[in-house]
N, C-alpha and C positions, 0 to 999 in steps of 0.2 A: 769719159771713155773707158770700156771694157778691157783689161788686161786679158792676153790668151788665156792664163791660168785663171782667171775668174769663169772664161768663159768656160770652158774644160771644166771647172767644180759644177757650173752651173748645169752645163750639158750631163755629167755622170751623176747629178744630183736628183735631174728631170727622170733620166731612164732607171735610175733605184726606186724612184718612188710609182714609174709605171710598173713596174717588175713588182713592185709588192703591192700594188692596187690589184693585178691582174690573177695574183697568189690569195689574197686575202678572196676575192669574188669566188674563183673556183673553190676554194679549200674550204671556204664559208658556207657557201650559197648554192653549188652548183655539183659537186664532188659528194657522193653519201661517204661518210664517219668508214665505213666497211671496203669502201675501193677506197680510200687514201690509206688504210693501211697495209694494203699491197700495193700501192706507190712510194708509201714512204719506205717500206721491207726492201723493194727492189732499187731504187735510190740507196740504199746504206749497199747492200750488196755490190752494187756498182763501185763505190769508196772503197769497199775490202777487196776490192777487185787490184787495183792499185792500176787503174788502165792508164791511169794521167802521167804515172811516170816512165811508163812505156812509148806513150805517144811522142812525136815531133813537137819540138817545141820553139820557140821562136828564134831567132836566129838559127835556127838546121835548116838544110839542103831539103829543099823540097824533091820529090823526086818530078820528073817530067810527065806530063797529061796532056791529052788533048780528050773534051767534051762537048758534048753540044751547048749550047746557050740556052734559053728561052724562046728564040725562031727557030733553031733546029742547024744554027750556023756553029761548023766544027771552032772554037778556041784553046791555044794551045800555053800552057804554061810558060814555057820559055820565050816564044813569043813576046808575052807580057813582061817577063824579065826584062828584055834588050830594052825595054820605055822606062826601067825602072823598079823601083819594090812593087810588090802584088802583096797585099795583106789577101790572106784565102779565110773566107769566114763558114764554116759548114755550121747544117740547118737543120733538123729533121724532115722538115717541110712547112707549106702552107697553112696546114691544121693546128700548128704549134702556136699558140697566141706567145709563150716565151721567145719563140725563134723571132717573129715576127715583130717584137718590140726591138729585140738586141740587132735584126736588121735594119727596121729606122732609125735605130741609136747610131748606125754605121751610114747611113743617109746624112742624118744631123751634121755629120762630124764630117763628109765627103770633100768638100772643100776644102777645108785643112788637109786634109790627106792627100789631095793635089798637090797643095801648094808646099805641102814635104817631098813631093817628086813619087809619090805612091798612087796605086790604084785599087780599088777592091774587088776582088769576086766571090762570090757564094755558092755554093757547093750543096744539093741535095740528092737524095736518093729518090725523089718522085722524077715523071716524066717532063720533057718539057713542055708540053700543055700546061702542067701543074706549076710550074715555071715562071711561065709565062704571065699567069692570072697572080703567084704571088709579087711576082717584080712590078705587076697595072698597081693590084691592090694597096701594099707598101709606096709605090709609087719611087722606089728605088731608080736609081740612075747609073746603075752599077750591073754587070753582067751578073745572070742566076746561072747556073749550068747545072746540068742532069747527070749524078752519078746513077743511075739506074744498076742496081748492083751490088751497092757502095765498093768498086775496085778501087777509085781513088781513097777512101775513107780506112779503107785496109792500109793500103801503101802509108797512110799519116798514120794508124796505129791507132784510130778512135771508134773504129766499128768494136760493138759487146752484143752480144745473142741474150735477146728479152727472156726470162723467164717465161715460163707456160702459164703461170697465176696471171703476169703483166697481158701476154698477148690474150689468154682468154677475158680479162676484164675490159680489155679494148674492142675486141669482138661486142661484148655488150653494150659499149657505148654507140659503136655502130648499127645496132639494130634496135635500141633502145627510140621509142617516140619521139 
């Protein structure tokens, strides 16, 4: 029989090795040599930024929210307090194959997390329609909610303004064949 802690290595052992299957494809295969080095510029930037130790960090006061879900139904932070912890996991969104792994890795683990008296919700900046399709996708069992905005991502202290090199190499990826 599985010890929780075996099962825990084995679970964060699974999602290291998608997270660098998912890095090695793009950064290998997918990504030209000329846009990874203005992702990897605006990554370090970000680090000199020193945004992490600005941000909320675990055990702090969240402040209060209320957002839409995925169907467009208002949920409201405190709310979910009164049932207990809320782990709040924010996303970029749907197009994020990182986000999207570290959300099934929070899927994997959902039961445990119950069964410590917790709940999860996920936090992004697209709409809920966009929402929606990633909570079917992911197949998550956990609310997605629409910061359209990011207000709530301000109030945690994790929103940073893209570089103009970043947002116009993104622009290309979107119009790119």
């Amino acid at each position: 029989m599985n010890s929780p802690e075996m099962t825990d290595a084995r679970d964060a052992r699974e999602t290291t090795r998608e997270l660098d299957d998912v890095r090695a494809k793009y950064r290998g295969k997918i990504i030209p040599k000329p846009a990874l080095r203005v992702m990897d510029a605006e990554t370090a930037r970000l680090a000199a930024s020193r945004l992490a130790s600005r941000a909320l960090k675990a055990g702090d006061s969240a402040p209060d929210f209320i957002l839409p879900d995925a169907q467009g139904n208002p949920v409201r932070l405190y709310s979910l307090l009164r049932e207990g912890h809320v782990v709040v996991v924010f996303y970029r969104g749907g197009w994020c194959p990182y986000c999207n792994l570290h959300s099934r890795g929070f899927q994997r683990r959902l039961a445990q997390i119950r069964e410590l008296g917790a709940q999860v919700v996920a936090i992004s900046p697209q709409l809920p329609d966009n929402s929606h399709s990633t909570q079917e996708k992911n197949e998550l069992a956990f609310p997605v909610l629409s910061d359209v905005g990011n207000k709530i991502g301000r109030k945690f202290g994790i929103v940073f303004k893209l570089s103009k090199g970043l947002l116009d190499l993104y622009r290309t990826f979107r119009t790119s064949p």
